[in-house]
DSSP file (Angstrom, degrees, kcal/mol; ACC not computed):
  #  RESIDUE AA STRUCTURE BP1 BP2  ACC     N-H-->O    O-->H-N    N-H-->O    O-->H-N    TCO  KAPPA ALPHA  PHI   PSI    X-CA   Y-CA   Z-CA
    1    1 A X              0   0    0      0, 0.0     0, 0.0     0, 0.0     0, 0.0   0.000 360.0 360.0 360.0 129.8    0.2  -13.5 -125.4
    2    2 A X        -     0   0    0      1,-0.1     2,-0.4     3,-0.0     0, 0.0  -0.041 360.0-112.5 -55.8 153.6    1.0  -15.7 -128.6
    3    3 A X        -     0   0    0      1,-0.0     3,-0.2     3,-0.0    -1,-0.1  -0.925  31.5-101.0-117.9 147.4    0.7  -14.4 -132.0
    4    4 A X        -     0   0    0     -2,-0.4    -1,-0.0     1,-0.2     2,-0.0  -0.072  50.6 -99.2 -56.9 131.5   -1.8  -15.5 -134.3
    5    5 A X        -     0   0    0      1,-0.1     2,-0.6     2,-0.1    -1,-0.2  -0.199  28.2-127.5 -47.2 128.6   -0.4  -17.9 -136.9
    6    6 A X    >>  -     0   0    0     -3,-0.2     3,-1.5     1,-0.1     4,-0.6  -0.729  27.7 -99.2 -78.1 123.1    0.5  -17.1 -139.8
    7    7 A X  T 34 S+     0   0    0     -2,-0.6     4,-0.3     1,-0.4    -1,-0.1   0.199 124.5  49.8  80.4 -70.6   -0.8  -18.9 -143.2
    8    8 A X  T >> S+     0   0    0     -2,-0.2     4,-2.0     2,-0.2     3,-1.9   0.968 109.8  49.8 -51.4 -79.2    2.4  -20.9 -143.4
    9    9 A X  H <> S+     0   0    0     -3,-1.5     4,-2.0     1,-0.3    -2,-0.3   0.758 111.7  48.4 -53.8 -35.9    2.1  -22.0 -139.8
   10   10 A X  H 3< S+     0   0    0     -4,-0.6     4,-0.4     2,-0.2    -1,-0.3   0.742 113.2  44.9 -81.5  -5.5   -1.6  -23.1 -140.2
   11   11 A X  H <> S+     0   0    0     -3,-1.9     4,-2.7    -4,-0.3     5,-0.3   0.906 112.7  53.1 -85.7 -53.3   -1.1  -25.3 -143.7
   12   12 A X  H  X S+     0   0    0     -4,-2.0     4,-0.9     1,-0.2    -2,-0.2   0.704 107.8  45.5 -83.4  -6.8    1.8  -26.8 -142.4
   13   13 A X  H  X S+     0   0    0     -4,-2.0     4,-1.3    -5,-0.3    29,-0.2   0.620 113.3  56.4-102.0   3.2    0.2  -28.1 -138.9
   14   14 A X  H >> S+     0   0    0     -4,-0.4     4,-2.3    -5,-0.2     3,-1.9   0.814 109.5  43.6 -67.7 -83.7   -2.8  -29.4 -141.2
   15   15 A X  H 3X S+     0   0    0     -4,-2.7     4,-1.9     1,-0.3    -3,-0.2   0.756 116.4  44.7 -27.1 -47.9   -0.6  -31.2 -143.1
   16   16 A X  H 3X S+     0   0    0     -4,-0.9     4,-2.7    -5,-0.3    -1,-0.3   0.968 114.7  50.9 -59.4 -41.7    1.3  -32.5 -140.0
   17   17 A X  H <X S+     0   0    0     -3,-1.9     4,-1.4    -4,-1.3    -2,-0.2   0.772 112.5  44.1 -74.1 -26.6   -2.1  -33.2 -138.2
   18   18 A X  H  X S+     0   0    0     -4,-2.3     4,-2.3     2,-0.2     5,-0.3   0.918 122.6  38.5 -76.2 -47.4   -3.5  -35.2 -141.1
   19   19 A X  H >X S+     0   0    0     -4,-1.9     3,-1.0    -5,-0.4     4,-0.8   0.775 117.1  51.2 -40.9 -85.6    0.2  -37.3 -141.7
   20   20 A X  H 3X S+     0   0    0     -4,-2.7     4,-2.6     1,-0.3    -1,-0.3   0.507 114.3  41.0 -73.3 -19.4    0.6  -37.5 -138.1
   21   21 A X  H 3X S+     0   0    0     -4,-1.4     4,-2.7     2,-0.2     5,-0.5   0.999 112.4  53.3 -80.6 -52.4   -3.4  -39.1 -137.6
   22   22 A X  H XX S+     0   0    0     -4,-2.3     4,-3.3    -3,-1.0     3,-1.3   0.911 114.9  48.2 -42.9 -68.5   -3.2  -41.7 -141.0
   23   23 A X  H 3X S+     0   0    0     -4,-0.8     4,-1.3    -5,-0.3    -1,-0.2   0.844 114.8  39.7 -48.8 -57.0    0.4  -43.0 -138.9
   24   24 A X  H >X S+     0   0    0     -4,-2.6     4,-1.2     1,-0.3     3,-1.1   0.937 120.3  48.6 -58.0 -33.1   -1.3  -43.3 -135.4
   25   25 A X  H X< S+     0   0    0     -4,-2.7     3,-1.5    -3,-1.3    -1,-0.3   0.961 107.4  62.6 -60.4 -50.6   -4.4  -44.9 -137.5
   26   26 A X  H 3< S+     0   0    0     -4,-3.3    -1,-0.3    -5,-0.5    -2,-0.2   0.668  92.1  52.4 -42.5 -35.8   -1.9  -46.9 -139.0
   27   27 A X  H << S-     0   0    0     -4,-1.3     4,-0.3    -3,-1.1    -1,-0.2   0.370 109.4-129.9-115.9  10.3   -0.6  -48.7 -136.1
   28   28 A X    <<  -     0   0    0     -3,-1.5    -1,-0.1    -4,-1.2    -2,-0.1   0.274  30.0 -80.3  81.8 156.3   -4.4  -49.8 -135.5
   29   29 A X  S > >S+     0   0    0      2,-0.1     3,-1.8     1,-0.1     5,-0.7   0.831 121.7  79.0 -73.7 -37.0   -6.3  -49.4 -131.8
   30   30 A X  G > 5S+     0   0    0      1,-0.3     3,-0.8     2,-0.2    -1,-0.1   0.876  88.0  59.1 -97.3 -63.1   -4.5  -52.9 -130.6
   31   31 A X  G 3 5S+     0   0    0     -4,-0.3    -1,-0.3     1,-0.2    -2,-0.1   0.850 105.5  47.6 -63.8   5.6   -1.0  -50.7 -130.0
   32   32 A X  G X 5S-     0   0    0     -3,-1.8     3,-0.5     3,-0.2    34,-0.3   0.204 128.6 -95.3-122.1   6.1   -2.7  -48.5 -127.5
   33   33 A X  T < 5S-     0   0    0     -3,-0.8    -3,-0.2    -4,-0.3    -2,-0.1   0.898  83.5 -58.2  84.7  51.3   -4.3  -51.3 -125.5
   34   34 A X  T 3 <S+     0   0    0     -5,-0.7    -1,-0.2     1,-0.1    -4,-0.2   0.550  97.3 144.3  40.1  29.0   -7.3  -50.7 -127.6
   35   35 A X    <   -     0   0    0     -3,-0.5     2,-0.3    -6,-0.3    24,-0.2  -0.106  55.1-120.8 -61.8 163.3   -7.8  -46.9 -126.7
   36   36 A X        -     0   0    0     22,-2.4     2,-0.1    -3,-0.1    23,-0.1  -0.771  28.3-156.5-143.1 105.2   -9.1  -45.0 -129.7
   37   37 A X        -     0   0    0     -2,-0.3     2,-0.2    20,-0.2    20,-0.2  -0.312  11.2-175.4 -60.7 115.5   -6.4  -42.1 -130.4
   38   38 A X        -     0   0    0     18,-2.4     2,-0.4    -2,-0.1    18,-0.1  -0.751  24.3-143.2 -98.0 170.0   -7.7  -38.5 -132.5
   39   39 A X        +     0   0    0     -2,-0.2    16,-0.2    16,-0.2     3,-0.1  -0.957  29.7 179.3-104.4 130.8   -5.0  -36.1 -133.4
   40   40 A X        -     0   0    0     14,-2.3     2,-0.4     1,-0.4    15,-0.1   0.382  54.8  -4.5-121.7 -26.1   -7.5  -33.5 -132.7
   41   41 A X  E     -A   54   0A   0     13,-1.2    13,-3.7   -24,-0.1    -1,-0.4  -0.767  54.7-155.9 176.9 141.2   -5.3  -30.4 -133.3
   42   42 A X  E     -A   53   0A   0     -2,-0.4    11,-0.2   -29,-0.2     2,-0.2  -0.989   7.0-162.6-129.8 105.9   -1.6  -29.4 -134.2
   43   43 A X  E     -A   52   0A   0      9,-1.8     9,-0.7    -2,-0.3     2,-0.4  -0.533   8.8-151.1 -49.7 139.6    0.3  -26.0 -133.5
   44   44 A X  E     -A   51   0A   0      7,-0.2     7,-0.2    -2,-0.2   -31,-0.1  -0.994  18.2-123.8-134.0 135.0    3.3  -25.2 -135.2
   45   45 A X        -     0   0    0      5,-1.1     3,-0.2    -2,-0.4    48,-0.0   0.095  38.6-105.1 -62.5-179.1    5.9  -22.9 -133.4
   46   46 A X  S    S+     0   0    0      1,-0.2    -1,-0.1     2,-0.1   -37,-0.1   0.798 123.9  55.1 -92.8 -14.1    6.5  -20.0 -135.6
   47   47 A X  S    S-     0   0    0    -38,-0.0    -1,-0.2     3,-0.0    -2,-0.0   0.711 113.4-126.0 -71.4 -18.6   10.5  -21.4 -136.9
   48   48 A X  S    S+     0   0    0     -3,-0.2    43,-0.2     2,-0.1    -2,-0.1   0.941  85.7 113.1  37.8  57.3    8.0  -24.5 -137.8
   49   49 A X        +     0   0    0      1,-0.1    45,-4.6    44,-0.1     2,-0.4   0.467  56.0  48.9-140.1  16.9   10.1  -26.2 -136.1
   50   50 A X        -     0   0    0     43,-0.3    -5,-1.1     2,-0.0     2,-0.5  -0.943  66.8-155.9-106.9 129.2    8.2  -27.5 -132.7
   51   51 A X  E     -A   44   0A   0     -2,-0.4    45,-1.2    43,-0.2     2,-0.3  -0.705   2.2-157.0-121.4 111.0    4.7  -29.2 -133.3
   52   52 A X  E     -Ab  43  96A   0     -9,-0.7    -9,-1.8    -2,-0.5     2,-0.4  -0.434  21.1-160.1 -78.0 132.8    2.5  -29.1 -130.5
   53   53 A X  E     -Ab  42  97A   0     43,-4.8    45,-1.6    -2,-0.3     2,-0.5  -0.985   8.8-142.4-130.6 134.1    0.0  -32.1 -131.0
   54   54 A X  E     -Ab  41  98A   0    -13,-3.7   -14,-2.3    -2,-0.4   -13,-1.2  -0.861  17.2-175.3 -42.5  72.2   -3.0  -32.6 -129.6
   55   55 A X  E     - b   0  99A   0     43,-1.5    45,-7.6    -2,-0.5     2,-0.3  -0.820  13.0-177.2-109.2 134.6   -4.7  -36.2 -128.4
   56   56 A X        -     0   0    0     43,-0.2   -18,-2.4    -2,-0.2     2,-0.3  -0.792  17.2-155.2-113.8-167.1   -7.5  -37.0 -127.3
   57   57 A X        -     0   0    0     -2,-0.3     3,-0.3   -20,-0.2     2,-0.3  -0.923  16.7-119.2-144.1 144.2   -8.2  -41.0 -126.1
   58   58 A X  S    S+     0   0    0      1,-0.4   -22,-2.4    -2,-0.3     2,-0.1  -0.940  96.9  25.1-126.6 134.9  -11.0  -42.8 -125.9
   59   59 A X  S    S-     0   0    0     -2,-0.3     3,-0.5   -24,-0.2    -1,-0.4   0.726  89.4-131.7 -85.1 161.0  -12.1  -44.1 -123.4
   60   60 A X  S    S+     0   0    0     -3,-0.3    -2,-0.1     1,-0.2   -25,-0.0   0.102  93.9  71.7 -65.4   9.2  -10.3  -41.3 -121.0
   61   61 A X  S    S+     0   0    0      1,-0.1    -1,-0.2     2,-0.0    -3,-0.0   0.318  95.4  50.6-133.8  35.8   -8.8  -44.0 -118.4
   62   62 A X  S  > S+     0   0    0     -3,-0.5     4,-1.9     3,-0.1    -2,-0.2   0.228  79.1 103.7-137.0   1.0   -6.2  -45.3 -120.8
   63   63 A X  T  4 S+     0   0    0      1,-0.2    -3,-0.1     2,-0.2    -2,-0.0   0.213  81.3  47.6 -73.8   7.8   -5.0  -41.7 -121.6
   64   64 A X  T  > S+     0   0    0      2,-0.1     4,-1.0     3,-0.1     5,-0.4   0.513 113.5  45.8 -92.8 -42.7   -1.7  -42.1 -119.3
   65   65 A X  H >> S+     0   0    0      1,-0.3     3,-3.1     2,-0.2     4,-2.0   0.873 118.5  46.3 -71.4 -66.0   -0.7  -45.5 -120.7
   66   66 A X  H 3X S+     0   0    0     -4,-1.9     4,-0.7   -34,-0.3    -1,-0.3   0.609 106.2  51.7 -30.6 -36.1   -1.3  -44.2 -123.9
   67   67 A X  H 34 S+     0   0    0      1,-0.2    -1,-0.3     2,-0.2    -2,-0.2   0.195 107.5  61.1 -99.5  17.4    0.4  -41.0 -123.7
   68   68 A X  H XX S+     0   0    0     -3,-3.1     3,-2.2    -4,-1.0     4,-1.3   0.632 103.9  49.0 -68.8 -65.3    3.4  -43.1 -122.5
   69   69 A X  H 3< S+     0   0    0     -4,-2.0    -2,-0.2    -5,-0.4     4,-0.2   0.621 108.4  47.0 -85.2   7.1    3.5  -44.8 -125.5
   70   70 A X  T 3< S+     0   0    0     -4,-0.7    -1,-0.3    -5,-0.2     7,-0.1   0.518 113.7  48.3-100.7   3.1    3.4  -42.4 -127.8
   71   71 A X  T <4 S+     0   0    0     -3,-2.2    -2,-0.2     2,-0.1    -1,-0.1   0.310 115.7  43.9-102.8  17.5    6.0  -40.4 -126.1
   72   72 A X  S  < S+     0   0    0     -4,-1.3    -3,-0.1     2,-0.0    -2,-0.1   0.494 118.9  44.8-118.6 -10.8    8.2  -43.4 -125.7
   73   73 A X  S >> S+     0   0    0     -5,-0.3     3,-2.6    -4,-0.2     4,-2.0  -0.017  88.2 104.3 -98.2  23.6    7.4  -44.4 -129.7
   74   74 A X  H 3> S+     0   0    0      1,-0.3     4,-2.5     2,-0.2    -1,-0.1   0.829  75.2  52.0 -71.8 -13.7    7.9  -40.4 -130.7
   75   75 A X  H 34 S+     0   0    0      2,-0.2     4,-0.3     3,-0.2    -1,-0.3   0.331 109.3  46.6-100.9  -1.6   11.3  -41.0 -132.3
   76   76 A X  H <> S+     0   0    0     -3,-2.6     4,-3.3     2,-0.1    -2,-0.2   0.717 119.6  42.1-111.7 -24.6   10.0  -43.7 -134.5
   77   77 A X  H  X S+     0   0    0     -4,-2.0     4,-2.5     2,-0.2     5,-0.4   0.968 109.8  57.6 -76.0 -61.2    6.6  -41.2 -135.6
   78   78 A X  H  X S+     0   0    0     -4,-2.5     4,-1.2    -5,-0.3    -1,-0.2   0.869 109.0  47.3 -15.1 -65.8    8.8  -38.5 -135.8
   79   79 A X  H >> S+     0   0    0     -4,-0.3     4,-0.8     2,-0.2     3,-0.8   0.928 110.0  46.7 -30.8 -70.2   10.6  -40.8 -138.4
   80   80 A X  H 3X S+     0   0    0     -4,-3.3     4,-2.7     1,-0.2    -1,-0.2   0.802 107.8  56.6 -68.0 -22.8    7.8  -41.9 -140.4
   81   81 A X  H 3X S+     0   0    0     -4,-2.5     4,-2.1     1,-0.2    -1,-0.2   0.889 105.3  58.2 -81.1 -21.7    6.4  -38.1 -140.7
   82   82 A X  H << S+     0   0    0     -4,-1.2     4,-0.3    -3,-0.8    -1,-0.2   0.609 107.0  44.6 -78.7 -10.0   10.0  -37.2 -142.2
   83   83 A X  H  < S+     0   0    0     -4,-0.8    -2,-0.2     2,-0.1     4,-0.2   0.908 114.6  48.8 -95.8 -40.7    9.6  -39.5 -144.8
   84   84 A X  H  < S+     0   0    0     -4,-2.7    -2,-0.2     1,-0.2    -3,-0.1   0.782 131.6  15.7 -52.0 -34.1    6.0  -38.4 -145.5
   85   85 A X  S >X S+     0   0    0     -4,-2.1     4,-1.9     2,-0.1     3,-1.7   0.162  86.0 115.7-118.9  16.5    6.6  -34.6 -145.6
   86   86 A X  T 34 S+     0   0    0      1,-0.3    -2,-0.1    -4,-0.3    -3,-0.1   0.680  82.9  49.2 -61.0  -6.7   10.5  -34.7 -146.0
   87   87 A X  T 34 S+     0   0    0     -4,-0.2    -1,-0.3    -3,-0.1     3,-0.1   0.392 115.6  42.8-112.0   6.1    9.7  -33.0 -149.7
   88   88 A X  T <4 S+     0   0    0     -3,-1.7     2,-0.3     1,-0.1    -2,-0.2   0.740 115.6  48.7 -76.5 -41.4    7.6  -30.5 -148.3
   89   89 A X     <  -     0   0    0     -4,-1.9     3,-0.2     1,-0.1    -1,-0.1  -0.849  53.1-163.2 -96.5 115.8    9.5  -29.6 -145.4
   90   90 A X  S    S+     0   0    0     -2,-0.3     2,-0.5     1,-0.2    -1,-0.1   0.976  87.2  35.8 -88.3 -14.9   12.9  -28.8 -145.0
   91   91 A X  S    S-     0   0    0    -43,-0.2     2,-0.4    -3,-0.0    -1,-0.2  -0.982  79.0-133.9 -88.2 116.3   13.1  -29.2 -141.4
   92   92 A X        -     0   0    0     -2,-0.5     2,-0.1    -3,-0.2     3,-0.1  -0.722  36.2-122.0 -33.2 114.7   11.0  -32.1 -139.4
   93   93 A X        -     0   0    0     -2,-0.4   -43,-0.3     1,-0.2   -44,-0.1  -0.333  20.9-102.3 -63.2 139.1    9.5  -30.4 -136.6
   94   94 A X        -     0   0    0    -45,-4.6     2,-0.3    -2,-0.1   -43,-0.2  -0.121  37.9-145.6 -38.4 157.2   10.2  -31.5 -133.0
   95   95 A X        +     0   0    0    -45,-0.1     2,-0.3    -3,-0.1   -43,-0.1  -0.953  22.6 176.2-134.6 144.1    6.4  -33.7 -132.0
   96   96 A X  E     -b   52   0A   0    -45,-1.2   -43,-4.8    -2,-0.3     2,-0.4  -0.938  26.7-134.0-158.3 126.9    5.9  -32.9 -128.1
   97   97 A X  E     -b   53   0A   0     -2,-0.3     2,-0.3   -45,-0.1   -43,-0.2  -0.780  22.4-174.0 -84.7 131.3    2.1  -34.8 -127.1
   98   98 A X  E     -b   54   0A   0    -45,-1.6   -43,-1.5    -2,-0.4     2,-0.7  -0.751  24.7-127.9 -96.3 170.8   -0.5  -33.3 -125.3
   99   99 A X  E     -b   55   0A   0     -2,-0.3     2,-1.5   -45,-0.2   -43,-0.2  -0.920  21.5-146.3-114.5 125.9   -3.7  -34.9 -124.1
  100  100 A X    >   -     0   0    0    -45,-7.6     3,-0.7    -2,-0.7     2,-0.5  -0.664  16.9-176.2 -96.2 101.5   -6.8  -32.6 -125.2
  101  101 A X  T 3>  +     0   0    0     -2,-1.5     4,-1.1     1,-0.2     3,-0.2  -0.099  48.0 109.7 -72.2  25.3   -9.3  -33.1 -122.5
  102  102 A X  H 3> S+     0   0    0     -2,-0.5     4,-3.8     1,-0.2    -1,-0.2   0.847  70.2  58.5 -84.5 -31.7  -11.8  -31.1 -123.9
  103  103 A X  H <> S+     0   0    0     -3,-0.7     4,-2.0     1,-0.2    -1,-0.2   0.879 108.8  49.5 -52.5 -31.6  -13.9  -33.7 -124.7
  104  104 A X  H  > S+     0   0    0      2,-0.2     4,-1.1    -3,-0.2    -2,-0.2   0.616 110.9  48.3 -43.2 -44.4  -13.7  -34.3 -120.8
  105  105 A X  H  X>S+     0   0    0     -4,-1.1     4,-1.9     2,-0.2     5,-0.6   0.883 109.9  54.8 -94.9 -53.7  -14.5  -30.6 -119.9
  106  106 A X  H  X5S+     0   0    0     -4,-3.8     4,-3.1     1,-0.2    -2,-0.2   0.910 106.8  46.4 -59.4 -34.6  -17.3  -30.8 -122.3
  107  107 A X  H  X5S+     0   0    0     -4,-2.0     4,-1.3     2,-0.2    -1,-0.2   0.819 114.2  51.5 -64.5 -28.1  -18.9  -34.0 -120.6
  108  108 A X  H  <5S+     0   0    0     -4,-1.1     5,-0.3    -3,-0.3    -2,-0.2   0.886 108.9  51.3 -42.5 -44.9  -18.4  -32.0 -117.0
  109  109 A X  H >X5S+     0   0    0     -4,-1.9     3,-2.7     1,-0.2     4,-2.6   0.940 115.1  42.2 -95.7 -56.4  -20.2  -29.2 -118.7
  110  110 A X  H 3X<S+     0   0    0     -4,-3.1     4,-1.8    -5,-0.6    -1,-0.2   0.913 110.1  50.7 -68.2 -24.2  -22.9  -31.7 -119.6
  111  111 A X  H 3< S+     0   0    0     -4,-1.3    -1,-0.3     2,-0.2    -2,-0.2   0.260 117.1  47.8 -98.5  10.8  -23.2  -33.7 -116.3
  112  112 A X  H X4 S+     0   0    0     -3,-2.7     3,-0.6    -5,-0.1    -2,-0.2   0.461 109.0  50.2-104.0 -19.8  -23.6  -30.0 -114.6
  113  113 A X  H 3< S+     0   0    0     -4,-2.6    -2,-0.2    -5,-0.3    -3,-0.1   0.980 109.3  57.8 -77.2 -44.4  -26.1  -28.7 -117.0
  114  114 A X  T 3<        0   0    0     -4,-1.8    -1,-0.2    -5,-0.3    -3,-0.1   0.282 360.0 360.0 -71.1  -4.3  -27.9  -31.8 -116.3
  115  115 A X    <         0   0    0     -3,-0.6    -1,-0.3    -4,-0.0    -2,-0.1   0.057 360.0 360.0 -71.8 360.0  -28.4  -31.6 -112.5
């Protein structure tokens, strides 16, 4: 079982989660093949030195090409989030993407409730 995050942990993956959404915002819906990318939520391991990040894509059958190309641009986002928190942080956290399907499970949920 994980342990709840401390204080620390939760400030600094708001901060990551806001940086890390302005940069994806930044490089505009036309670099994802016009998908439209949230960062919906960011973990931070407890060293702060992992950040597990959250996406979700819209619409949901462009969420593999997308979640190729931000794990084949991660070294260049990675980059730009050290220059953005590089006086907050003395380490840059690792970025490792996940897709958050919850919007997904919540539209199952609605097209069963709805039968």
């Amino acid at each position: 079982m994980e342990k709840p995050a401390t204080t620390r942990q939760l400030k600094v993956a708001r901060e990551i989660q806001k940086v890390l959404a302005e940069i994806i915002r930044g490089k505009g819906m036309a670099a994802f093949g016009g998908a439209m990318v949230t960062v919906s939520e960011v973990r931070v391991s407890p060293d702060l030195s992992l950040a597990k990040t959250f996406v979700s894509i819209f619409p949901s059958d462009k969420a593999e090409t997308v979640m190729k190309m931000l794990n084949d641009d991660m070294k260049t986002i990675r980059g730009e989030l050290g220059h953005r928190v590089g006086k907050q942080l003395r380490i840059v956290p690792e970025i490792v993407f996940y897709l958050d399907t919850t919007l997904d499970y919540a539209e199952h949920i609605d097209e069963l409730l709805k039968k």
